[in-house]
C-alpha angles and dihedrals in degrees: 000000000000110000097348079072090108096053096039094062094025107242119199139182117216125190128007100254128146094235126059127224126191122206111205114190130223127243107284096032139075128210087287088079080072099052104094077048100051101069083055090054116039098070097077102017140065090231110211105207115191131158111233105237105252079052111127080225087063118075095256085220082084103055107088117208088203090052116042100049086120136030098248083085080056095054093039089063092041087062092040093059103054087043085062097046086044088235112167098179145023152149106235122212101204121194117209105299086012086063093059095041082063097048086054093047086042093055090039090051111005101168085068094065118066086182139355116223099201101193105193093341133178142188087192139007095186117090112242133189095291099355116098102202087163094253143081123202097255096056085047088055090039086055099040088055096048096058091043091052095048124352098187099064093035083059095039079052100033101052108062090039084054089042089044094184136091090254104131088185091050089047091050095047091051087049094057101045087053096054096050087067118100107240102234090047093043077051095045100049094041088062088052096055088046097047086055136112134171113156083115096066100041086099100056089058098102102168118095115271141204117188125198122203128163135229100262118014123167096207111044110033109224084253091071098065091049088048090053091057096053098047095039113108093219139050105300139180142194123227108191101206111215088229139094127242146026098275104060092151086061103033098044104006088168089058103048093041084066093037083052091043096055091049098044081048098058 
């Protein structure tokens, strides 16, 4: 991708601000799950806007099956990007595999990063001896072959339990994300989130974090942000969001703007 980088996973900047923000989105999703949270933020911020590779908004011609079986590729792109755009320093909003992508890049170059955002992060979904990550091997495989057998009713089931509030459009613009993957990459990079795990590297974070996890999320169990703070290398906090699901940028937008607004504030 080299330099093209910027148009291939069409990178935008958003507002005039001094400082810049970067908004990272989640699996299942593309930069457009950011769009009711922009206006709030580009008034004060310079917004980086990017789509994660495997995103249905990218040319799937890009994504390279040999080269993103981990999420180093991820964070490789990440660093690229704000090469490219000569940024030195910025806070990073990370959604759900996007917030693990930033507290690689941070460990990796942590004087680039004033302060990580991790929105329904986490370092493992898979249960371990005395680690609860929500899920146990059997259900992974039993979602992994439901989506294989037949994508468009995994997504139909999969996206209001992700969503996990009574929010049609959200429903509907998860839906539609999902769709505009293509199956075998949304598959692909599903086995690569669930195959990680990175509770090892939680102490080499040493940037200051806030994490923001609401109140029910299907995905990451309330456990596993305590269990983040206690394992993260630098100063870390918990916001606990007074919403339900994994998608809040898509389900209250207002809310977590000002959510957004108050940690980046601190």
């Amino acid at each position: 991708m080299g330099n093209s980088i910027l148009d291939a996973l069409n990178v935008r900047v958003e507002g005039a601000g001094d400082q810049v923000l970067v908004l990272a989105h989640g699996f299942g999703t593309d930069q457009s799950a950011w769009q009711r949270i922009l206006p709030y933020l580009t008034r004060r911020y310079s917004v980086i806007l990017y789509d994660l590779v495997c995103a249905g908004s990218v040319n799937p011609d890009y994504f390279d099956f040999r080269r993103y079986t981990s999420l180093d590729a991820y964070v490789d792109d990440l660093l690229n990007i704000l090469d490219a755009l000569r940024v030195n320093r910025c806070a990073y909003v990370g959604h759900s595999i996007s917030a693990m992508i930033g507290m690689l890049a941070s460990i990796r170059r942590p004087e680039l990063f004033s302060k990580l955002i991790l929105v329904g992060a986490s370092p493992r979904f898979l249960n371990d001896k005395d680690y609860h990550g929500g899920f146990e091997l059997a259900e992974i495989e039993e979602v992994l072959s439901a989506m294989e057998a037949n994508y468009e009713a995994w997504v139909n089931g999969y996206a209001p339990l992700a969503v996990g509030a009574d929010v049609p459009t959200a429903v509907r613009e998860f839906t539609r994300t999902l769709f505009n993957m293509r199956p075998d990459i949304t598959l692909f990079v599903s086995r690569t989130v669930f195959n990680s795990d990175l509770r090892g590297i939680l102490g080499l974070v040493k940037v200051p974090c806030c994490i923001m996890q609401t109140a029910r999320d299907v995905s990451v169990p309330a456990s596993v942000a305590a269990y983040m703070k206690e394992n993260l290398g630098g100063p870390s906090t918990v916001l606990w969001l007074d919403t339900e699901g994994h998608l809040p940028h898509l389900s209250a937008p207002s809310y977590l703007a000002r959510q957004l607004d108050v940690a980046l504030s601190q």
